[in-house]
N, C-alpha and C positions, 0 to 999 in steps of 0.2 A: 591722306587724311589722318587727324589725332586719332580717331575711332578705330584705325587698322594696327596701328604701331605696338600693340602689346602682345598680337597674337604670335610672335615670335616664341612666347611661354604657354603655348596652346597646350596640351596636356595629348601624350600618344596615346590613340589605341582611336578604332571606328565605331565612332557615332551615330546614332538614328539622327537624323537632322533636330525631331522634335527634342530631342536632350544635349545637342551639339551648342549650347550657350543658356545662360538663368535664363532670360525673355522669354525662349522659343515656349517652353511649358506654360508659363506664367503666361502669357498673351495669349495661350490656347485655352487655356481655364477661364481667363479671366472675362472676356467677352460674353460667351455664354450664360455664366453666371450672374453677371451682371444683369443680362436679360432675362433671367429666370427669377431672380431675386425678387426684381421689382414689378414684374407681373404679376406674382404669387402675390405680394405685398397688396399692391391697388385692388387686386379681385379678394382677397381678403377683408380690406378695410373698407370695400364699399359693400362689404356685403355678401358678396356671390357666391365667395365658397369657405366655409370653415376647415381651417387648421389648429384643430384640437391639440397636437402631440406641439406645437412649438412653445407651449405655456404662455410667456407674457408675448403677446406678438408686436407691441411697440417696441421692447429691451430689443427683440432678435431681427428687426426690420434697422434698426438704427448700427445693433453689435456688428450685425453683418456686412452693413454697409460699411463701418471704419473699419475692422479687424478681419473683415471675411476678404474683401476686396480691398482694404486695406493692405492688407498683409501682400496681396500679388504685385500691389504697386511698389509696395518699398521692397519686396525678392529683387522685382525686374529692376530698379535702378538701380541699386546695390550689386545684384552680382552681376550685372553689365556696366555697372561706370567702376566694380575697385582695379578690375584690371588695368584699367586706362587712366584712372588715377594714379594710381602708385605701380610704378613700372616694377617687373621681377612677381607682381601676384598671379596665381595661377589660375584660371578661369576656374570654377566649378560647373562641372560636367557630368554626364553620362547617370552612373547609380545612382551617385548623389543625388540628382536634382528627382529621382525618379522616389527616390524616397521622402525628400523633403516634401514632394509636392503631395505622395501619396500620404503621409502625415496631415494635410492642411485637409484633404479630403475628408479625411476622418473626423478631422475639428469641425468640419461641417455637420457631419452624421451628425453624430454630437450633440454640437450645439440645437439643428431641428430639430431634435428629438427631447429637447433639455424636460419640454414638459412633462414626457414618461420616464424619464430616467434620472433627473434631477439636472442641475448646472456640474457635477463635481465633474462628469467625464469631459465634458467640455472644457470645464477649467486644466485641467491638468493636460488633456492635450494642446491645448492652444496656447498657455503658457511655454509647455515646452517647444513649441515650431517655434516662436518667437525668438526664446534662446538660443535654439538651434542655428536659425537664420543668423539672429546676431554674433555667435559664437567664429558664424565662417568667414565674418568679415571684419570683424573688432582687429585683430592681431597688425594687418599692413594700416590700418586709419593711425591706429598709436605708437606703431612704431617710428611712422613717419617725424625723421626730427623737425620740420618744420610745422608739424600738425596744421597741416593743410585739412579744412574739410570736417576736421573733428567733429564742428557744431552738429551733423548729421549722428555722428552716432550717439550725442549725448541725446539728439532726438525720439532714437532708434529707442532708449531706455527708458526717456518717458512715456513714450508709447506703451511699453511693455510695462512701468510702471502702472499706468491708468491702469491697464486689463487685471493685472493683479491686483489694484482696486474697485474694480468692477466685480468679479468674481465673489470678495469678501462680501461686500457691498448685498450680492445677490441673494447668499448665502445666508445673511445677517448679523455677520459676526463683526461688522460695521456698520453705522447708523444711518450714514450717505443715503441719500436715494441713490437708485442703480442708473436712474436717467440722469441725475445731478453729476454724475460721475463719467455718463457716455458726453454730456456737453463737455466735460472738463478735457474728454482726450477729442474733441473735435477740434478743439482750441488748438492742441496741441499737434494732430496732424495739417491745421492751416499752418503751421508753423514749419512742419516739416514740407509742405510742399511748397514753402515762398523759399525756402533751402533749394528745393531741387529744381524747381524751375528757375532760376536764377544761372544753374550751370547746363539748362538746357538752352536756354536764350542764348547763351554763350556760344553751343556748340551750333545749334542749327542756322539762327543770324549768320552767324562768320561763315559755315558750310554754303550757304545760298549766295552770300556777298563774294563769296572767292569766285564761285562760279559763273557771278552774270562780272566779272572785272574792275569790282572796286579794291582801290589799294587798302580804304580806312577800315580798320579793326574795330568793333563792336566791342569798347565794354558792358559788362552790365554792373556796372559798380556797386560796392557792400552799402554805401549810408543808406540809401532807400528803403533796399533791401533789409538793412538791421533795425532800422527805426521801425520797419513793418512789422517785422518778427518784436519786437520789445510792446509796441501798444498792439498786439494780437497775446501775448502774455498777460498783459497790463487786463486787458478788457475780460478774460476767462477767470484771472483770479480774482476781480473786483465781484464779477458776475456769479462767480461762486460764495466768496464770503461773504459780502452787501447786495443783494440780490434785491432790494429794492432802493437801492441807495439812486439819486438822480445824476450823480457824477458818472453810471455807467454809459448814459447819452454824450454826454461828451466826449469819453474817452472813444468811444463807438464812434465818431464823425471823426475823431483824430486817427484812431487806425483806416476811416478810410481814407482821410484826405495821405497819410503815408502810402498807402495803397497806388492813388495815384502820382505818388511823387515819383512811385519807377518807371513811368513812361517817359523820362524826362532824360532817359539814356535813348531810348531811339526817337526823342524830340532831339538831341544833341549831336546826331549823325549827322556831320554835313553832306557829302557824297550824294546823296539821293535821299528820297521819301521814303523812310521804311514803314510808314502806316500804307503805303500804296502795293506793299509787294504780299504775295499769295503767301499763307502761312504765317508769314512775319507779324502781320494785322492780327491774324490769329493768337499767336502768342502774349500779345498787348489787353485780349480782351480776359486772359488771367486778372490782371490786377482790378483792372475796371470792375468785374463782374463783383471780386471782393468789394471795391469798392462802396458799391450800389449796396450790398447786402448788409454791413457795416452803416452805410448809410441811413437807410430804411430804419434798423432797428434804434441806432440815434435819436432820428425824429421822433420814432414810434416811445422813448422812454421820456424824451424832452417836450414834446407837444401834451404828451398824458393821455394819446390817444388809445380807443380798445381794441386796438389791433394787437394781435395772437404772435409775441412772438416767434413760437414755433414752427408756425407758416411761414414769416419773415426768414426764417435762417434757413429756408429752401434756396432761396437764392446762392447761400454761401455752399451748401451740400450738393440741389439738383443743377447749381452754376458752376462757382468756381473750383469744387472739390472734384465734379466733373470732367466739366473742359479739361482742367490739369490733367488727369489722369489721361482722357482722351487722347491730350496731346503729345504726352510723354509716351505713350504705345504707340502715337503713331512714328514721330520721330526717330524713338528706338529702332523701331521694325524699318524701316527704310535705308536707316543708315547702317544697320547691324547684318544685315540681309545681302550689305554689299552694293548697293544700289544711289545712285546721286538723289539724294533731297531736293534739288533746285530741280530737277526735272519732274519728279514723283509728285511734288506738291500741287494735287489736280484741282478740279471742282468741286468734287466728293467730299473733300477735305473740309472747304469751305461749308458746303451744304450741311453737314454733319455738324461744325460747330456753330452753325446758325438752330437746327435740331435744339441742340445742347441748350443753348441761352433761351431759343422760344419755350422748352417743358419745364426751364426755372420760372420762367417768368407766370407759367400755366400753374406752377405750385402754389407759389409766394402769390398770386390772384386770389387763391380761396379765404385768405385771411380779410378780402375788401369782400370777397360775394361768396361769404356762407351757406345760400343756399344751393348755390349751383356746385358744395365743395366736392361731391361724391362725383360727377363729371367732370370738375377742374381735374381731380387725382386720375382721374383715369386718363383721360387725354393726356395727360402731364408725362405715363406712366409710358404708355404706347410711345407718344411722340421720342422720349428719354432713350429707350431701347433701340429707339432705328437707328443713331449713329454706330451703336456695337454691331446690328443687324449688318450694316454695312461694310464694317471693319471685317467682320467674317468672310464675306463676299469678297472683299478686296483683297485683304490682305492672307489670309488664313493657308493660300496656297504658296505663298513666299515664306509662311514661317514652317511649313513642311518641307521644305523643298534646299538642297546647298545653298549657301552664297552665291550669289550671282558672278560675284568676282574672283570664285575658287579657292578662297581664302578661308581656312577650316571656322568654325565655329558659326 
């Protein structure tokens, strides 16, 4: 398998399993938290229990979601794909990840606490992990002479860019709303993950095809993919600068109709039905879910109806920004763990991202039935948490535990 071939640059010395590769910490964090997050969040915002010390609790419900759990999604693809991307990189391992991670902790403190203690400690630490992180993986992307992949790290700097506008932003030392500025890096992490899911279709399709004995190889070819990412730009910057301008409905139904033009690589597979195979379906309903959410909001600028944006980009947050994450943990975790994908891929899997799609759908509802919105969020919120609940239960003793296949990391 691609995924084993680089660990010939495995780095000496013995590792606790939980720091023997970036994922193993990051998928350990990351779960939980997720689940903590948005529990605190829904019993917050309907009421139940006040959190005083967070200051603004919309900025740190939304910051947390792209940059708190953001930030674990792009550690774990990063320092698990640059190895395997660019042969000769050496994994990061052992202190490192124990300090990086114990850094990201603190930008937590932090940031909950920002009401008691301002935004500056948050800012300064969580700018710095960000550079940190990117710091350990900038050098093999650019070295690379065919800059393979690059478009990821110019990502990586928008992302970090936004937060540093965000921060200003919060501060006041910029006029920006601080929410005007969290939509702008949403934009920009849908962008980062139509990038990364792009080279996960790659790896897990082809992983499951080799196994059940198709010869034909899976592309997942750039135009779909680049037309997606370009009206996913298109639609954040009209929607920041012309913010009521009516060309944003349009541009919104074009980024989704590109949305679904990337299904158009596993409509294009002869060999077999890959909407029929376990997992595979699963990776298809990424674009779609964009789709829909892009969609929705379309209508919703083009008809002039009073539907609540804000509700509407649930879809794209409690959907697609989701599922993605969801999927790329799990597929990590399976195929990193040493383990065949084409056999792992259970029920669960399934069950989990049907979870995922019904608490967007539970979200993005409150904007049609306002009064039931304090129950839509709750349910939304519980439902949202069970696929991580489960990932725990599943998976959480393979990412303590060696390689199944003895193979270090």
């Amino acid at each position: 398998m691609a995924a084993t071939e680089h660990y010939a640059y495995y780095p000496e010395g013995d590792f606790p399993p939980y720091l023997a590769y970036g994922f193993r910490p990051t998928f350990l964090l990351m779960a939980p938290y997720m689940i903590l997050s948005i529990l605190l969040w829904a019993l917050h915002y309907t009421g139940y229990i006040p959190l005083p010390f967070l200051g603004d609790a919309l900025s740190w419900h939304i910051y947390e979601m792209l940059y708190g759990v953001g930030f674990l999604g792009m550690a774990a693809f990063i320092l698990t794909g640059a190895p395997e991307l660019y042969p000769g990189t050496v994994p990061i391992v052992g202190e490192t990840l124990r300090r990086l991670f114990g850094l990201w902790i603190l930008g937590r403190v932090a940031f909950w606490l920002s009401g008691w203690i301002t935004f500056y400690p948050a800012a300064l630490i969580n700018i710095a992990l960000f550079a940190w992180l990117t710091l350990l993986v900038i050098k093999p992307i650019f070295q690379d002479p065919a800059k393979r992949h690059v478009s990821i790290a110019y990502a990586f700097v928008a992302v970090q860019a936004a937060q540093v506008w965000f921060y200003l932003a919060a501060a006041g030392w910029v006029g920006t709303p601080p929410l005007e500025v969290l939509k702008v890096a949403l934009g920009i992490f849908l962008v980062l993950i139509v990038l990364s899911i792009r080279r996960v279709n790659i790896e897990a399709v082809n992983e499951i095809l080799e196994h059940e004995g198709y010869e034909e190889v899976f592309f997942a070819r750039p135009p779909a993919y680049n037309l997606t990412i370009f009206m996913i730009a298109l639609f954040t910057a009209v929607e920041f600068f012309w913010p009521q301008n009516r060309a944003i409905g349009w541009i919104a139904l074009g980024t989704a109709a590109a949305s679904l033009a990337i299904l158009n690589d596993f409509i294009a597979y002869d060999e077999t039905n890959l909407f029929k195979k376990r997992l595979i379906f699963s990776l298809t309903l990424v674009p779609v879910s964009m789709a829909a959410g892009f969609g929705l909001i379309g209508y919703n600028y083009l008809a002039g109806l009073p539907w609540y944006n804000g509700d509407l980009l649930h879809m794209l947050t409690s959907g697609t920004w989701t599922l993605s994450f969801y999927l790329v943990m799990v597929v990590i975790t399976i195929v990193h763990t040493g383990r065949d994908i084409a056999k792992e891929r259970d029920i669960w899997i399934c069950l989990s991202v049907g979870l995922i799609l019904f608490s967007a759908i539970l979200r993005t509802a409150v904007t049609f039935y306002p009064a039931q919105g304090s129950l839509l969020i709750l349910l939304s919120a519980i439902v949202w948490a069970l696929p991580f609940i489960l990932y725990i239960k599943r998976y959480f003793k393979w990412l303590l535990s060696p390689r199944a296949d003895g193979i270090p990391g």
